[in-house]
Structure formats: C-alpha cells, structure tokens
Backbone as a printed PyTorch tensor [residue, N CA C, xyz], in Angstrom:
tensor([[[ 94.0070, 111.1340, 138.5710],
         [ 94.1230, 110.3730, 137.3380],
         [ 95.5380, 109.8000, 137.2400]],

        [[ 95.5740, 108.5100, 136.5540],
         [ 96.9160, 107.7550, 136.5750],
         [ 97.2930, 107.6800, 135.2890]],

        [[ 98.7250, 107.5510, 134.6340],
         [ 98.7070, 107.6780, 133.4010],
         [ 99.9540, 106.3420, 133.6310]],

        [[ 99.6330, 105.3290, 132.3030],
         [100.8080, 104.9540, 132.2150],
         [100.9690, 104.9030, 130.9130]],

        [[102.5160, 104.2700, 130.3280],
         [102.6710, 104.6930, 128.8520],
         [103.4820, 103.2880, 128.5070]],

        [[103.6130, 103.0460, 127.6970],
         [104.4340, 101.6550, 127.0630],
         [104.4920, 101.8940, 125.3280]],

        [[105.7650, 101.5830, 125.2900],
         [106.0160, 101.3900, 123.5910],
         [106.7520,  99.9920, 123.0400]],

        [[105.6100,  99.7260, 121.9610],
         [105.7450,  98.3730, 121.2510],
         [106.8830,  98.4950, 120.2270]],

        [[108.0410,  97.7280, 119.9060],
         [108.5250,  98.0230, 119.0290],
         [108.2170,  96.9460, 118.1770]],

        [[107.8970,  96.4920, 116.7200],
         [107.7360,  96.2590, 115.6870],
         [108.6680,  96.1390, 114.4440]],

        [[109.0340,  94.7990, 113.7470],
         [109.7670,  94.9650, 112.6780],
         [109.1300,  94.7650, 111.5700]],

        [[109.0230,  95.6240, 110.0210],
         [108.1990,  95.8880, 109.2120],
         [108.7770,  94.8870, 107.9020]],

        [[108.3070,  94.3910, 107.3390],
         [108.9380,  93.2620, 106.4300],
         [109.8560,  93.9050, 105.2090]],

        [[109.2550,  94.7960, 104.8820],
         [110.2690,  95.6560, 104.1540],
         [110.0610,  95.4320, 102.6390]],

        [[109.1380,  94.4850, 102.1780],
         [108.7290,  93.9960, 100.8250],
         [107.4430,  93.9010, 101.1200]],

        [[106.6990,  94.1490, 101.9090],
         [105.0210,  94.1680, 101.7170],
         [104.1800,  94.7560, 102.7390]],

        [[103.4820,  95.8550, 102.5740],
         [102.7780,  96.0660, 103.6660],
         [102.4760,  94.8790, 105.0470]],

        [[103.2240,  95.4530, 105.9260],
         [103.1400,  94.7800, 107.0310],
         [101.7060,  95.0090, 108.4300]],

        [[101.1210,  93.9740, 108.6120],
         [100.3640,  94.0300, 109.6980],
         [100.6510,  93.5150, 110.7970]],

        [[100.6210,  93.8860, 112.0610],
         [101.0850,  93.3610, 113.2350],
         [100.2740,  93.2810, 114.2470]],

        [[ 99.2320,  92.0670, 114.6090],
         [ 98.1450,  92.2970, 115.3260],
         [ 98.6930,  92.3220, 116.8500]],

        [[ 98.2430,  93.5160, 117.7290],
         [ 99.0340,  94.1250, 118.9190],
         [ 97.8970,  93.3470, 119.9270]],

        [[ 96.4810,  93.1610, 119.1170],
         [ 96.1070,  92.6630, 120.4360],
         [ 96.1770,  92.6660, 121.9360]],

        [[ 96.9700,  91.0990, 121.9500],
         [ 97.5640,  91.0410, 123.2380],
         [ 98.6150,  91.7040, 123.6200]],

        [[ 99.6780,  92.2020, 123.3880],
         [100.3550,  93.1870, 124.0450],
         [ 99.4490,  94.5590, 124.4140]],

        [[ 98.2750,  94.6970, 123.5770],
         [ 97.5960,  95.9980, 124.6900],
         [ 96.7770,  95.7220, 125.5390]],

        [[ 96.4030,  94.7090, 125.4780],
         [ 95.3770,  93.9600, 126.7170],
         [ 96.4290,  93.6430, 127.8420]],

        [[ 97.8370,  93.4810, 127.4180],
         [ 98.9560,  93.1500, 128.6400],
         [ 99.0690,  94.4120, 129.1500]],

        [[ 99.2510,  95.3090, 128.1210],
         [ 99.7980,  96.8720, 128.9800],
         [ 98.7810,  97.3150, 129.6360]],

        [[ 97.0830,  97.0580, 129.8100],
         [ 96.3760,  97.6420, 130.3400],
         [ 95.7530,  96.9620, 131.6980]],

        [[ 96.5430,  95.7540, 131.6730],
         [ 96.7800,  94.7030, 132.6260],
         [ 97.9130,  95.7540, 134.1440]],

        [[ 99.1040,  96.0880, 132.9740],
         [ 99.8410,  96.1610, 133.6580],
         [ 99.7300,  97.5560, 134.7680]],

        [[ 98.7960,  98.6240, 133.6920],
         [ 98.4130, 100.0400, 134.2130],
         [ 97.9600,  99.8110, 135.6280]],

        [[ 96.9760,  98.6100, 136.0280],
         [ 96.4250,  98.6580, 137.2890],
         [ 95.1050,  99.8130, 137.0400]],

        [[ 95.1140,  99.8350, 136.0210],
         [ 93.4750, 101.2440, 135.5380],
         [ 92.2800, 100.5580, 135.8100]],

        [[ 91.5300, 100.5600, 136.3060],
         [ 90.3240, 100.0520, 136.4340],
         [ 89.1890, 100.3910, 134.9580]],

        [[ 88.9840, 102.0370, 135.0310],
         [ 88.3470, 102.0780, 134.1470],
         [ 89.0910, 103.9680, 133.5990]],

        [[ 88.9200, 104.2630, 132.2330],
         [ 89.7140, 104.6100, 131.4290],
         [ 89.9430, 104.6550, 130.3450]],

        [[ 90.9270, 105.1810, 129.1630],
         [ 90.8810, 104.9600, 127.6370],
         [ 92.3510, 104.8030, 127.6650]],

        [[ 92.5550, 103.8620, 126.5220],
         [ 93.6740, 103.5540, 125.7390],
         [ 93.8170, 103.7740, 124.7000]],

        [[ 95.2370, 104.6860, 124.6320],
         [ 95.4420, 105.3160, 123.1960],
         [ 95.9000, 104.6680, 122.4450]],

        [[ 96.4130, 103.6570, 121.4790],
         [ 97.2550, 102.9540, 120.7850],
         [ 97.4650, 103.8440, 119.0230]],

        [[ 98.6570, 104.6100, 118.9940],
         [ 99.0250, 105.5620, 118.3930],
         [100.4820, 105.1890, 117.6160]],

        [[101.0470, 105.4980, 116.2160],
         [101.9120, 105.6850, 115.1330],
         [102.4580, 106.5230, 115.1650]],

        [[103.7350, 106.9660, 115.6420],
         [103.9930, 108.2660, 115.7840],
         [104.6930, 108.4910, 114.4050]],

        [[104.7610, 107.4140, 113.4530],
         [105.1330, 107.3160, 112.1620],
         [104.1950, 107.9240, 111.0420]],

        [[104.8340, 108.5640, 109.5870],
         [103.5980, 109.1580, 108.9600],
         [103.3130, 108.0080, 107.7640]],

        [[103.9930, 106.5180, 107.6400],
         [103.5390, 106.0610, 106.5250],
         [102.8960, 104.5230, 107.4700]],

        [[102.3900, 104.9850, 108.6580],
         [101.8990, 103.3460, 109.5970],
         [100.5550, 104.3300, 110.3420]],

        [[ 99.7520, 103.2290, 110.0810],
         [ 98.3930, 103.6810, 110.7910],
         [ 98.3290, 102.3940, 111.7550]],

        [[ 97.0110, 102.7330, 112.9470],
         [ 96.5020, 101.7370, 114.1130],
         [ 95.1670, 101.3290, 113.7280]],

        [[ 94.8480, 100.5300, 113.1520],
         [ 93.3030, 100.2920, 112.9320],
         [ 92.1790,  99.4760, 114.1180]],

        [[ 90.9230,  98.8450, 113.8360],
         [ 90.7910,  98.2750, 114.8030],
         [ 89.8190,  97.6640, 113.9070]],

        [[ 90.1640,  95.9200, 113.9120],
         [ 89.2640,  95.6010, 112.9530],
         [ 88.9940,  94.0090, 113.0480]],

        [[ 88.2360,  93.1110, 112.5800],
         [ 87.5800,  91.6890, 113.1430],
         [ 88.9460,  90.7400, 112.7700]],

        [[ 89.5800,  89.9520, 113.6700],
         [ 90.1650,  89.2780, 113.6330],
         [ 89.9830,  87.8260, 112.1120]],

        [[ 90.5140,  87.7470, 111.4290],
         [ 89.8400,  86.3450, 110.5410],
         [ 91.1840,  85.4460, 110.7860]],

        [[ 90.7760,  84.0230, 110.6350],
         [ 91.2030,  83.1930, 110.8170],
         [ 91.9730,  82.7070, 109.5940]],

        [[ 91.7500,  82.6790, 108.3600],
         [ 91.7730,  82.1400, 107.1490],
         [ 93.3310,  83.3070, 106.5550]],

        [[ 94.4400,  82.7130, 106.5040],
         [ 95.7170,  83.0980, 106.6140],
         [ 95.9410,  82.5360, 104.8520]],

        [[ 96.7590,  83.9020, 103.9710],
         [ 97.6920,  83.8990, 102.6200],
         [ 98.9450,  83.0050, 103.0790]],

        [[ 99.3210,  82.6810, 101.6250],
         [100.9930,  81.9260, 101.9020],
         [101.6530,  82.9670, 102.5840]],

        [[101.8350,  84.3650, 102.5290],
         [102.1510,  84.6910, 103.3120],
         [102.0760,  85.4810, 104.7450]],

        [[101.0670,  84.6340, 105.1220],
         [100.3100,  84.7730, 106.5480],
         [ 99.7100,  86.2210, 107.0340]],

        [[ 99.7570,  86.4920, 105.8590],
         [ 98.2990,  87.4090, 105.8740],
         [ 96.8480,  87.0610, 106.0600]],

        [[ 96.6080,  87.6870, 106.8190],
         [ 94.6530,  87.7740, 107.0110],
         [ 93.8810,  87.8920, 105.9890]],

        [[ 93.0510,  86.8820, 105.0690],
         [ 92.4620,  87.1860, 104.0290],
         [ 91.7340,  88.7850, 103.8530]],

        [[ 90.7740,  89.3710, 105.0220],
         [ 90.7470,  90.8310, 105.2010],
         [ 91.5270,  91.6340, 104.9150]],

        [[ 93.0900,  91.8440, 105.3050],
         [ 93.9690,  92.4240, 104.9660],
         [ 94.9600,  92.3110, 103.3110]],

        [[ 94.2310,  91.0590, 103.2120],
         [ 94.7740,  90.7800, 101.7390],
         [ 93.5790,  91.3510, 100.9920]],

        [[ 92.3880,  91.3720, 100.8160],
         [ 91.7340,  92.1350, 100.4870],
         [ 91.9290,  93.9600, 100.5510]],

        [[ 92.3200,  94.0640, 101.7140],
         [ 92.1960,  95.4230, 101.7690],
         [ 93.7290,  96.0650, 101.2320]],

        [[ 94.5010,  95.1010, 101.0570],
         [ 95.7060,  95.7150, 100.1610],
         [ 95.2010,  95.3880,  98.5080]],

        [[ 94.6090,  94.8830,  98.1960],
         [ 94.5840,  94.6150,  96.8990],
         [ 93.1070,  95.6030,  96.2760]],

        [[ 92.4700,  96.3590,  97.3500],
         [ 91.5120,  97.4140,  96.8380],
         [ 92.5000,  99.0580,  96.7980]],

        [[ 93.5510,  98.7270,  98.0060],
         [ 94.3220, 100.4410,  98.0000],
         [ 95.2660, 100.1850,  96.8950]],

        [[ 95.5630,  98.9520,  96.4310],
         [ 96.8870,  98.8840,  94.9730],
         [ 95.8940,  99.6700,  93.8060]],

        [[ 94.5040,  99.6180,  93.9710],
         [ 93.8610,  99.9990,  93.2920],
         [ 93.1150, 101.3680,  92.9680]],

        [[ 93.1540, 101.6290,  94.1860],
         [ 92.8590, 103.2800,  94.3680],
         [ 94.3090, 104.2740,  94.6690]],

        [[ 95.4730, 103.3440,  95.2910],
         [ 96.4740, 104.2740,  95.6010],
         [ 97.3320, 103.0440,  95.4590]],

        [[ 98.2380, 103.2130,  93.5270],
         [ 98.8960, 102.1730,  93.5390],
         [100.6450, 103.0770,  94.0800]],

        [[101.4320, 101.5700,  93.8450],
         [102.9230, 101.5100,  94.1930],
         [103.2460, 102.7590,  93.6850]],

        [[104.5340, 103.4370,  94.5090],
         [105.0450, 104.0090,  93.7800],
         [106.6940, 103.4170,  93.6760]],

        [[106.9150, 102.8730,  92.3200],
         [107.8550, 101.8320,  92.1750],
         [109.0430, 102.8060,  91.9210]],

        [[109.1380, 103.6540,  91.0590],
         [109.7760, 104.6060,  90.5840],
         [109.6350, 106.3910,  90.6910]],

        [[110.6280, 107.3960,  90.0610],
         [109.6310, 108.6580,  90.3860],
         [109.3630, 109.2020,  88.8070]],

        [[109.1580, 107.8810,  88.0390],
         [108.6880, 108.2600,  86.9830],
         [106.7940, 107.6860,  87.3150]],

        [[106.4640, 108.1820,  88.1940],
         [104.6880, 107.6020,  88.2410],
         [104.3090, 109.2950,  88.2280]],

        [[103.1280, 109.2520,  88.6910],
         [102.0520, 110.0520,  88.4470],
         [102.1750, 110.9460,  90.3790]],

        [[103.0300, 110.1780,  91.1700],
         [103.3810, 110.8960,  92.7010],
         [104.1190, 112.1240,  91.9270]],

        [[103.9440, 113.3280,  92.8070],
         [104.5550, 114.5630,  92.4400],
         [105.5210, 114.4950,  93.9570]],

        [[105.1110, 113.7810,  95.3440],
         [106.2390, 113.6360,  95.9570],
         [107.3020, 112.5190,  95.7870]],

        [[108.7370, 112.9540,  96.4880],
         [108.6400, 113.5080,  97.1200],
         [109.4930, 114.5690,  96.4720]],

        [[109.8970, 115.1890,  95.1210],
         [110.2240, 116.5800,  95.4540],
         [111.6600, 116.9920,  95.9600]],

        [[112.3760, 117.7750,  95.1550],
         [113.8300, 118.2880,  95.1410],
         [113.9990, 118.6460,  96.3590]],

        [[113.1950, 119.6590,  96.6350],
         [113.3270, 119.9000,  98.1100],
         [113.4990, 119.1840,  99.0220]],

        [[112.4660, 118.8970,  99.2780],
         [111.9520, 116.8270, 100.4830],
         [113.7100, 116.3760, 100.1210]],

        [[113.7650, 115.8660,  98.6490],
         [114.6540, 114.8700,  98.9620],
         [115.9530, 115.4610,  99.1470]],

        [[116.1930, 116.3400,  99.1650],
         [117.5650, 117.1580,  99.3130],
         [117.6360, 116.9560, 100.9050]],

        [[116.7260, 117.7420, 101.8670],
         [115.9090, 117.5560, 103.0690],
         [116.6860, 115.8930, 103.7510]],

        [[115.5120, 115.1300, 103.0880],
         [116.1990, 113.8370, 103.6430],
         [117.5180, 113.4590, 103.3940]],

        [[117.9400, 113.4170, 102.4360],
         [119.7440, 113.0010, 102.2520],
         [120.5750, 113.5020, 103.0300]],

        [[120.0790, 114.6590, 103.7310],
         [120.9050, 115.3990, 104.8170],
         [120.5710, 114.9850, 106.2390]],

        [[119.8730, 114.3330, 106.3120],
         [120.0190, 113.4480, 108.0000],
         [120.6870, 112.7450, 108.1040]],

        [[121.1200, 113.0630, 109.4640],
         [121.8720, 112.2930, 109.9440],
         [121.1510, 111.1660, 110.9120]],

        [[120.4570, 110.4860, 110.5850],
         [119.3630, 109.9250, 110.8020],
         [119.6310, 108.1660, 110.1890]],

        [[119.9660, 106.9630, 111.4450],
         [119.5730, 105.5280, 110.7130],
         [118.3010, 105.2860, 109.9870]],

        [[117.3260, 105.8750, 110.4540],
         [116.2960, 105.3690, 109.7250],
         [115.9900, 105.9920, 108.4460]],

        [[116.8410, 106.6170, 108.0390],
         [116.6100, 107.3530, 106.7550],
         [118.0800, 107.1360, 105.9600]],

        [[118.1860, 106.4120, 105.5340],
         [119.5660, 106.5140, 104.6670],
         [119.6930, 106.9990, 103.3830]],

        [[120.7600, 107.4250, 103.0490],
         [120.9580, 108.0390, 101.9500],
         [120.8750, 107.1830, 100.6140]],

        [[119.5920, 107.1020, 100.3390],
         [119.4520, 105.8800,  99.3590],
         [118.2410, 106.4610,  98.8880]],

        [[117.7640, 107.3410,  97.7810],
         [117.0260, 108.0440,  97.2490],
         [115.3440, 106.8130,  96.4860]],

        [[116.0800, 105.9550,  96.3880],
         [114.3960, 104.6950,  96.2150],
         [114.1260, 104.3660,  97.2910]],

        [[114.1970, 104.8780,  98.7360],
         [113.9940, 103.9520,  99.7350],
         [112.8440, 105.3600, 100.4620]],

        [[112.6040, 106.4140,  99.8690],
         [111.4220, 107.4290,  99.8170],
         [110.8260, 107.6670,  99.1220]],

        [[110.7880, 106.5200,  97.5650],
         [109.8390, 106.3790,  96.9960],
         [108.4520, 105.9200,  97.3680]],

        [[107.7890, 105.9280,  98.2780],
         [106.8410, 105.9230,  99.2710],
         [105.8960, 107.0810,  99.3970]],

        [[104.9120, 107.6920,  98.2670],
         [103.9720, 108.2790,  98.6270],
         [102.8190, 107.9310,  98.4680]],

        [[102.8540, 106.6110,  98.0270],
         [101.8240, 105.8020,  98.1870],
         [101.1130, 105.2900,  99.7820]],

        [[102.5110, 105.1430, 100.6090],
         [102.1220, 104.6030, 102.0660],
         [101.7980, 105.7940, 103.0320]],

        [[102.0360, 106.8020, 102.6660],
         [101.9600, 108.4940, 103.1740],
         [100.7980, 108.1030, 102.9780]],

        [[100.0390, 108.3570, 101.5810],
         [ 98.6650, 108.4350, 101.6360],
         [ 97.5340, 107.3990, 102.3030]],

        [[ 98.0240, 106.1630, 102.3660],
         [ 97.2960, 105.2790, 102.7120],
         [ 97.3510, 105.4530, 104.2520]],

        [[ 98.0560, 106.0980, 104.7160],
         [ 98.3920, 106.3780, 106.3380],
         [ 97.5690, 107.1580, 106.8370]],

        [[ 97.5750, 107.9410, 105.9710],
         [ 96.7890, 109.5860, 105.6610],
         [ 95.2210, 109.3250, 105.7060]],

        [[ 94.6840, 108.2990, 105.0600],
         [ 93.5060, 107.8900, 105.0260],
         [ 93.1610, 107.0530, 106.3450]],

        [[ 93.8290, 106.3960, 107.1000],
         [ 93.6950, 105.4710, 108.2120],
         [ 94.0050, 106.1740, 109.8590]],

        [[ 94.5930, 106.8040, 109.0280],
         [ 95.1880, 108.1340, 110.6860],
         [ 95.9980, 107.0280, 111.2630]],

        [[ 96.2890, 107.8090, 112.5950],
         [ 97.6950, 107.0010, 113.3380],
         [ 97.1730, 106.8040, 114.6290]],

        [[ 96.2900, 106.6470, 115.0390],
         [ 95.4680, 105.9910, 116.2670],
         [ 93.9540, 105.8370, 115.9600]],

        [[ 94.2650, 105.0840, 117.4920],
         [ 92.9630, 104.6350, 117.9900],
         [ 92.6310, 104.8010, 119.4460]],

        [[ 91.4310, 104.8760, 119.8550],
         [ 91.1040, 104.8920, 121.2250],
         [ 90.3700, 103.8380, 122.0350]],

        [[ 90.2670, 103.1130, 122.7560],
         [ 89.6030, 102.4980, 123.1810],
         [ 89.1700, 102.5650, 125.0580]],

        [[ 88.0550, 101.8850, 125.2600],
         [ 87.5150, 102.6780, 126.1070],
         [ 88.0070, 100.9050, 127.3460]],

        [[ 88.3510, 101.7380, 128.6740],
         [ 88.7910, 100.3850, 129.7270],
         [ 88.1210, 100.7590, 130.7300]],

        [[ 87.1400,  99.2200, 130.8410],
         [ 85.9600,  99.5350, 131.9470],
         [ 86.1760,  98.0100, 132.5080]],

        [[ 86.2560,  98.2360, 133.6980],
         [ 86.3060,  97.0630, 134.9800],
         [ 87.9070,  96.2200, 134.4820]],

        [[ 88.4570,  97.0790, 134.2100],
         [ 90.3620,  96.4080, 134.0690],
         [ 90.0650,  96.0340, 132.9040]],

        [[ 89.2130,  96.4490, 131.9240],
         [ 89.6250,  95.2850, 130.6850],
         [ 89.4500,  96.0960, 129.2220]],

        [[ 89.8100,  95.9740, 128.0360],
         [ 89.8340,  96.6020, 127.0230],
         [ 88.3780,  96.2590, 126.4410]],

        [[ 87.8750,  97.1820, 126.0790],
         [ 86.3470,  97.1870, 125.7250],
         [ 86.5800,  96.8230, 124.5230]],

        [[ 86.7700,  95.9340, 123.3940],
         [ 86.7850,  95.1160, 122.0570],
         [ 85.7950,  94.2730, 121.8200]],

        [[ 85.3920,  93.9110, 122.5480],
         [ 84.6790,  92.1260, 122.2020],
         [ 85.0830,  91.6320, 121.8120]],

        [[ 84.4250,  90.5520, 120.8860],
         [ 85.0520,  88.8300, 121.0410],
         [ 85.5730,  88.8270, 119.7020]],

        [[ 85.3300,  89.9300, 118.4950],
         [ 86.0850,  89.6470, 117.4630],
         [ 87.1330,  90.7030, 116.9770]],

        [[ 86.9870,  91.8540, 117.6040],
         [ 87.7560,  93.2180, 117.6250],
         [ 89.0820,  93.3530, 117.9470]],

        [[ 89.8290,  93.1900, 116.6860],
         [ 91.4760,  93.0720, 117.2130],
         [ 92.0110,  94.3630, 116.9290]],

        [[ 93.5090,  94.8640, 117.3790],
         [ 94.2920,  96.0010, 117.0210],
         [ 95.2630,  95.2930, 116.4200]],

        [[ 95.6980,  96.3750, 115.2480],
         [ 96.5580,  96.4110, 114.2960],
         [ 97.3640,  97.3240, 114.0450]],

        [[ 98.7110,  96.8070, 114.1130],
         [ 99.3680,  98.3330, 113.4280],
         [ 99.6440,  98.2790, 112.4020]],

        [[ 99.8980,  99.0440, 111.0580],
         [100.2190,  98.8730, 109.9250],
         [101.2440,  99.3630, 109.4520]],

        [[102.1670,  98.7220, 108.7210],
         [102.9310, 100.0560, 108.2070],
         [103.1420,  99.8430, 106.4840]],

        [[102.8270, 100.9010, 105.9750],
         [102.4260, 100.8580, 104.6680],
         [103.7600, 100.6930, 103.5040]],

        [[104.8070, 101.4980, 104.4750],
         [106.0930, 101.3640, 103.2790],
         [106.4540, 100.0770, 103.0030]],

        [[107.0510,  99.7970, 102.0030],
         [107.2360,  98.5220, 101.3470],
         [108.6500,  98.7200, 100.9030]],

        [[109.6670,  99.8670, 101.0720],
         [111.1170, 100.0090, 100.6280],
         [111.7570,  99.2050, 101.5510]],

        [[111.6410,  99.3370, 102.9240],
         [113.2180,  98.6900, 103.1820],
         [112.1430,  98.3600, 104.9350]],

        [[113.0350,  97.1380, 104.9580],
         [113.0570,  96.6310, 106.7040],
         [113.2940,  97.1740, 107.7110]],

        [[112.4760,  97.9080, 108.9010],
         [112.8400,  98.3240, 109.6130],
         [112.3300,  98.0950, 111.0200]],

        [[112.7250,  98.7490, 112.0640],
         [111.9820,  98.6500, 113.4550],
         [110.8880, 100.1370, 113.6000]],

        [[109.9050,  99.5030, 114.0140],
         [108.7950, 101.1110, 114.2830],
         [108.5630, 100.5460, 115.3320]],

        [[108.1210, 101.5720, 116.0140],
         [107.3260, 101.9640, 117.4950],
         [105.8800, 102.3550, 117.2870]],

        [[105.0800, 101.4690, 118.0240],
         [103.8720, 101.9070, 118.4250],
         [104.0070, 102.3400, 119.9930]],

        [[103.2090, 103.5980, 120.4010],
         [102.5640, 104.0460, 121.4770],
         [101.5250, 103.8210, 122.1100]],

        [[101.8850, 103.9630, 123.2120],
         [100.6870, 103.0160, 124.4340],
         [100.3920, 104.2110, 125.1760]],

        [[ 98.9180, 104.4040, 125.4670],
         [ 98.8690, 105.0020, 126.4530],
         [ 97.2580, 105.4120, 127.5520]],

        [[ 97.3360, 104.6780, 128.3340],
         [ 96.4070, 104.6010, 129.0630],
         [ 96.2730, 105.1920, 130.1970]],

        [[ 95.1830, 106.0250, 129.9690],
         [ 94.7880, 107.1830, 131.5000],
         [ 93.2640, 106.7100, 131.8970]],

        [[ 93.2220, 106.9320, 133.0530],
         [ 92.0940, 106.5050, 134.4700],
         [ 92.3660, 106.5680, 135.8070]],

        [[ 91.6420, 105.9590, 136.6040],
         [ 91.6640, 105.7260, 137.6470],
         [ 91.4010, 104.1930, 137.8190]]])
C-alpha cells in the first residue's frame, strides 16, 4: 500500500463564513499520488472548519457565494445564531477556556478575548465533522459530474490561514 499526503493551505475571510471549493486541488493531489485505485481523506484538523461534499451551483451572491451555501448559512443563523458578544445564551467559552487561551503562546490565537467569541462555529463544525472520504478507482476521484469538495470554516472573528489535509492510500 502507498500513502501519500498533501496540505492545502486556505485563507478564511474573517467577516463571514468562508467556503473554499478544493475540488481541483484534490483531483490534482490524487493525480499526483500515482494511486490507481484507493480512498481519499480530505480532513480539518481545525475544530471550528468542517469538509463537506456537496453539488456544485453556478448562481453566485454579491459576495460570491454559492446560492446553496447562502442558503445554508442563513438556515444555521437560525438554528445556531452569532455569537456577537458573551452576553448571548453560549455558556462557552468560560473562565477557564479563556484564561487557557490568553496563555498561548500561539499566532493563531491572540490575546484578544472577542476573537473566541465563536461557539457558534464550534457547533456548526460539530454538526458537519471535519472530513470526508472518497473512494479512487482507475486514477480518478469517484464524485461525478456535480459533486464538489468544500472546506468550511465557520469562525467569522478574525482572518486567518487554515490547513486542510490530504490523504490518499492504495495501490
């Protein structure tokens, strides 16, 4: 068995749930494996970004969002709204947690206590999980003709770079 691995890096808009259709970069990496036939993992090693797998639409928001995805943010504002402040109805994240985070020494976490107001995108992550699998038969990603990959990332505080994971095993 052959394994190869590749990581996508991604910049998240930082004011709106971001989608990033990976598509073609995983149809490239499974190009590049030389796998004939096999599965591809495409995985979040993040806890507020899920990998979905879902019909490509054509029909683009002013801000070039996928009408699907504009839909499907405007049903979770509704079942799992913002958390703008930590005066909402989130019980995270919690003296602890945030004591926790202020003490990394960590870029991607700065010491800026609204920028983990985010248990809204936890949960929505939480509901979507952080992969997907897909199955590679005769060199090619088993999707069909309307089946795209997506990564998501749900926080909406601040701009950043995330990593998606690649990873494809076969022969």
């Amino acid at each position: 068995m052959k394994i190869y691995t590749k990581d996508l890096i991604l910049t998240s808009n930082g004011q709106r749930v971001s989608y990033h259709n990976i598509t073609e970069e995983v149809k490239q990496a499974v190009k590049e494996s030389e796998l004939q036939n096999g599965i591809c993992v495409v995985q979040s090693p993040h806890t507020t970004c899920s990998v979905i797998f879902e019909e490509y639409v054509h029909d683009l928001d002013f801000n070039g969002d996928e009408f699907l995805q504009v839909d499907l943010n405007r049903i979770l504002d509704e079942i799992i709204p913002r958390e703008l402040s930590e005066e909402t109805n989130y019980r995270y994240p919690g003296p602890k947690h945030l004591e926790f985070l202020m003490s990394l020494d960590d870029p991607n976490y700065p010491c800026d206590p609204g920028t983990i107001l985010n248990g809204d995108a936890h949960i929505r992550a939480s509901l979507f999980g952080a992969s997907e699998t897909f199955i590679v038969k005769d060199a090619g990603l088993q999707i069909g003709s309307v089946g795209y990959i997506y990564f998501i990332d749900f926080d909406q505080n601040r701009k950043r770079n995330r990593k998606c994971q690649l990873m494809i095993l076969g022969e």
